[in-house]
C-alpha positions as CSV (number, residue, x, y, z in Angstrom):
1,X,10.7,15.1,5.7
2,X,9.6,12.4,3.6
3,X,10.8,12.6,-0.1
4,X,14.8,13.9,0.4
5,X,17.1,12.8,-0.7
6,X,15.5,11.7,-4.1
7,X,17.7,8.6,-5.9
8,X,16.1,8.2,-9.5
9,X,16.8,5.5,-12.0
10,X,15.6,4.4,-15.2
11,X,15.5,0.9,-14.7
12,X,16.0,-1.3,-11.7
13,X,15.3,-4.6,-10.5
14,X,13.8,-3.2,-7.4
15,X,13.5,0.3,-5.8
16,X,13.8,-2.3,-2.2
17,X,17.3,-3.1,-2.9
18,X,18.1,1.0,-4.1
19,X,17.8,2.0,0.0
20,X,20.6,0.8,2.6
21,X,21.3,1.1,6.5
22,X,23.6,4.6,5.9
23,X,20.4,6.5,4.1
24,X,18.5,8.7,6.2
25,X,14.8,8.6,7.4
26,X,12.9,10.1,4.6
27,X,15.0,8.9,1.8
28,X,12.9,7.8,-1.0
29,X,14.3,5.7,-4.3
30,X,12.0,5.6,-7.6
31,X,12.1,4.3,-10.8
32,X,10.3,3.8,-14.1
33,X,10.5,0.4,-14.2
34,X,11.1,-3.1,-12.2
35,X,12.5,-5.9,-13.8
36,X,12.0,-7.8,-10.1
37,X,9.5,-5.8,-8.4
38,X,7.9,-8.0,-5.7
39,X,4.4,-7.9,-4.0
40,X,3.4,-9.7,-0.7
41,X,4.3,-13.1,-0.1
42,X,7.4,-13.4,-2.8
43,X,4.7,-12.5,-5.7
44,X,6.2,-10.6,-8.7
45,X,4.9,-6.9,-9.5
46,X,4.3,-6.5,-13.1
47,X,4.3,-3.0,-14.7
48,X,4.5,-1.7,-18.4
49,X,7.8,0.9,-17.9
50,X,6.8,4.2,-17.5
51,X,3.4,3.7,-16.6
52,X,3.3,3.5,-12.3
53,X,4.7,5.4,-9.3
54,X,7.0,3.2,-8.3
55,X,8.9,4.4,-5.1
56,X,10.4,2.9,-1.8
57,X,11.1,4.9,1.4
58,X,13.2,4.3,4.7
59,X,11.8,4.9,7.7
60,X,13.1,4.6,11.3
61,X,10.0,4.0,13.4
62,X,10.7,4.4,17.2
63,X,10.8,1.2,19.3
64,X,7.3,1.9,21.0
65,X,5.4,1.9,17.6
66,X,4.4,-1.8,15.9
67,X,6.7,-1.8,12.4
68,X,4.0,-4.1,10.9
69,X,1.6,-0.6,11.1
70,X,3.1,1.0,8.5
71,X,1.9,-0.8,5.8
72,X,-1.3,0.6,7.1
73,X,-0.1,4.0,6.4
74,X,1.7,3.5,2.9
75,X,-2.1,2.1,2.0
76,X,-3.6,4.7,3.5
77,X,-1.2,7.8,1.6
78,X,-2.1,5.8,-1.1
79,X,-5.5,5.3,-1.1
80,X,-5.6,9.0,-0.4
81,X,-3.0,9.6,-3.4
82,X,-6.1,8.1,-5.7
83,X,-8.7,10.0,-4.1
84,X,-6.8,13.0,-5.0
85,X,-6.3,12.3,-9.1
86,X,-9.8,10.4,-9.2
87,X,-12.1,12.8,-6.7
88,X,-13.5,9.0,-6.1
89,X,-13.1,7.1,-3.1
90,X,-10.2,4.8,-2.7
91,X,-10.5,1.8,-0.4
92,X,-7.9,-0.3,1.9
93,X,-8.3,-4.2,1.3
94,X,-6.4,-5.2,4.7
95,X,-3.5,-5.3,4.9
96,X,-2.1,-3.7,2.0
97,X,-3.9,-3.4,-1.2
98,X,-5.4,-0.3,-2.5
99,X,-9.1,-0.5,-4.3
100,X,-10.9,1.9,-6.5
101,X,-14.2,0.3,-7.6
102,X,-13.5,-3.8,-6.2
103,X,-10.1,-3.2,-7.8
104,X,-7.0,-2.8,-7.2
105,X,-4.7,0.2,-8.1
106,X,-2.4,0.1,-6.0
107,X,-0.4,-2.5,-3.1
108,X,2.6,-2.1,-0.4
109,X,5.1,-3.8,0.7
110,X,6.9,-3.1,4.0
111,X,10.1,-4.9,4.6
112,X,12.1,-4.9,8.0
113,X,15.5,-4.3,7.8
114,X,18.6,-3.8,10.2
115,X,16.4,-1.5,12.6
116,X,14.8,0.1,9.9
117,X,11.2,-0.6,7.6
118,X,12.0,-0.1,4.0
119,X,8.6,0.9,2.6
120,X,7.4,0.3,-1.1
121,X,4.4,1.4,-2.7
122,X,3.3,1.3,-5.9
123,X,0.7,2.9,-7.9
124,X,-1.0,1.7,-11.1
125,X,-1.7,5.1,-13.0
126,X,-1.5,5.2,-16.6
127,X,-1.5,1.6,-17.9
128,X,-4.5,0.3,-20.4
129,X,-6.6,-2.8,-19.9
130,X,-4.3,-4.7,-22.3
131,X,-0.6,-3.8,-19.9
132,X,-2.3,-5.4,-16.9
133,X,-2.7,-8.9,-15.5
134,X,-5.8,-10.9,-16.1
135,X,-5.1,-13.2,-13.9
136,X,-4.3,-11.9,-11.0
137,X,-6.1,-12.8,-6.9
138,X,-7.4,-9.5,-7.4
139,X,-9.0,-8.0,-10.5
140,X,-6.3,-4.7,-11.3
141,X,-7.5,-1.2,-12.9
142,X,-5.3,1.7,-13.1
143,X,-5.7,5.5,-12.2
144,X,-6.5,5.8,-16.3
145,X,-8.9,2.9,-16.5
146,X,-10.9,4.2,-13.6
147,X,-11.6,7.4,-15.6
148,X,-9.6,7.2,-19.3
149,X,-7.4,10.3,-18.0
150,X,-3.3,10.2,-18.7
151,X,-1.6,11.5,-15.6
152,X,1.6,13.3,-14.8
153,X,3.2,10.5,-12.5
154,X,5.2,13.3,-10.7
155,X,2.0,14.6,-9.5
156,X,0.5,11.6,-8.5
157,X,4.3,11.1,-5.9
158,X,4.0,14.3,-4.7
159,X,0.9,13.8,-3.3
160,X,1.8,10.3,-2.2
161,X,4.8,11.4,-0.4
162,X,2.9,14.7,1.7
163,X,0.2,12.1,3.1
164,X,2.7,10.0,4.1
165,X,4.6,12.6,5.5
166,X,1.4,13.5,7.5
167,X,0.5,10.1,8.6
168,X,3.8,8.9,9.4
169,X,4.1,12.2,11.4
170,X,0.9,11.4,13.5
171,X,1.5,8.2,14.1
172,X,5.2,8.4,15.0
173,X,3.2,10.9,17.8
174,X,-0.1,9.2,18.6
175,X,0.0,5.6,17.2
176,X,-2.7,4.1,15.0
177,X,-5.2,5.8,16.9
178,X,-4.0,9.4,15.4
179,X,-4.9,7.6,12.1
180,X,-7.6,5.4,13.0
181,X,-10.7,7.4,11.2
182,X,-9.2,7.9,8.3
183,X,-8.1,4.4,7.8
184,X,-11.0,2.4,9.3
185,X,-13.8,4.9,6.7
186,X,-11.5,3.2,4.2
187,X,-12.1,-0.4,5.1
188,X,-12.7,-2.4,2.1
189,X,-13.6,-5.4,3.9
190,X,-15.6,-4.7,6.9
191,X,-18.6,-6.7,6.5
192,X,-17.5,-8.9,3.3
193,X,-17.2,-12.5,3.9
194,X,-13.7,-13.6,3.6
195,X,-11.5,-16.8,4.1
196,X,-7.6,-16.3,6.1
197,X,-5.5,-19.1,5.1
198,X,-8.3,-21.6,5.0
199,X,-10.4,-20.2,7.9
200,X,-13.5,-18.5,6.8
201,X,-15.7,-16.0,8.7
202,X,-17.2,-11.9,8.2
203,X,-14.6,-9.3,8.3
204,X,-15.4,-6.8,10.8
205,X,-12.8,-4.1,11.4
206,X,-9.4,-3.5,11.1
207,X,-8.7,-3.3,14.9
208,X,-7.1,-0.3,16.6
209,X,-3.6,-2.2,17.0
210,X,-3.5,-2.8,12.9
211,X,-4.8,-6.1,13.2
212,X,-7.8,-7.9,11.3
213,X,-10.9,-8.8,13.4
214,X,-12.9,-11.7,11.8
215,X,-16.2,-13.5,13.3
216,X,-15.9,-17.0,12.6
217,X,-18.3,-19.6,14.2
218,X,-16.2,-20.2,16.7
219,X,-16.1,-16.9,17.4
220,X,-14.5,-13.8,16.9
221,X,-10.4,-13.6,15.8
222,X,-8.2,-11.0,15.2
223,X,-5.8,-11.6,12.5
224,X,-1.7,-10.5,12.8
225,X,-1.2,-11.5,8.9
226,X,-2.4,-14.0,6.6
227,X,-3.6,-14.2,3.0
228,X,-7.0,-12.9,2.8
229,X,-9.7,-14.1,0.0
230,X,-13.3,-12.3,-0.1
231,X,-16.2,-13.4,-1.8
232,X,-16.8,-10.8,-4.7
């Protein structure tokens, strides 16, 4: 089951580097703050301490399923995690940001490691306007900004961890496609006009492998990764 064992420290530089090849699937490490916490693409994760779920989790996916997939499914525990605190719906902005109203409270990032994925997720909760980047690709928000409420971050885990216990389960059975409706309701981008390192078109799905289907004008392209801009 996802969530044991538990490691817990105060401060770290990140919960990534807390997990190692002896834990056991399931294991989860949190914290209360990063002093290196690390987004997509070597970007840095800024958070005021105390104020975000902040929790990493070793999985062991078998051979037959694609590792890149389950950064679909932190997202989508995620996503779900918000729609749980909020009762508002949560979107996925492929492949690993979470949005609540065009912004984003929450991202993942999946790391492959010595046969294993070490999966982090972190959750914006109860920071103010001020404790959060202006600048960033991608206008931020918090759980508390959304709706001005203070939240128990120990609730907000445990309901992160049981959808990901759930979704992990199904799709360690069935694959994206045991998944699939949940995650493709959530789309953020279907139908926004986007540009993929440099190469513009309309975002129409997220494909049924996990992969990002654009139409371009040369036609249509399904994306593996990339950086993804849309057009607000």
């Amino acid at each position: 089951m996802i969530g044991s064992p538990r490691q817990h420290v105060d401060e770290c530089e990140s919960t990534q580097l807390l997990l190692g090849p002896d834990d056991p699937e399931g294991a989860i490490a949190t914290t209360d703050h990063q002093t290196g916490g690390r987004g997509r693409r070597g970007r840095r994760w800024v958070e005021a301490p105390g104020t975000s779920v902040l929790v990493s989790v070793l999985l062991r996916p078998p051979p037959d399923r694609s590792a890149p997939q389950v950064s679909l499914l932190g997202g989508l525990a995620a996503a779900m995690a918000a729609e749980d605190a909020l009762a508002l719906a949560a979107q996925i902005k492929w492949p690993n940001d979470v949005m609540v109203d065009r912004r984003k409270v929450a991202g993942v990032l999946a790391e492959a490691r010595d046969g294993a994925v070490v999966l982090g997720i972190g959750v914006n909760v109860n920071q103010s306007r001020e404790q959060l980047p202006a600048d960033a690709r991608v206008r931020a928000a918090s759980l508390r900004m959304i709706d001005g409420r203070v939240r128990d971050r120990g609730q907000v885990l445990a309901s992160l961890l049981a959808h990901l216990d759930r979704l992990y389960a199904a799709w360690v059975e069935g694959g994206l496609d045991a998944v699939y409706d949940d995650l493709g309701a959530r789309d953020f981008l279907r139908g926004r006009r986007v540009t993929v390192d440099g190469v513009l078109g309309t975002a129409q799905m997220i494909a049924r492998d996990g992969r990002l289907e654009i139409q371009t004008e040369s036609g249509p392209r399904l994306i593996e990764s990339g950086e993804v801009l849309f057009e607000r």
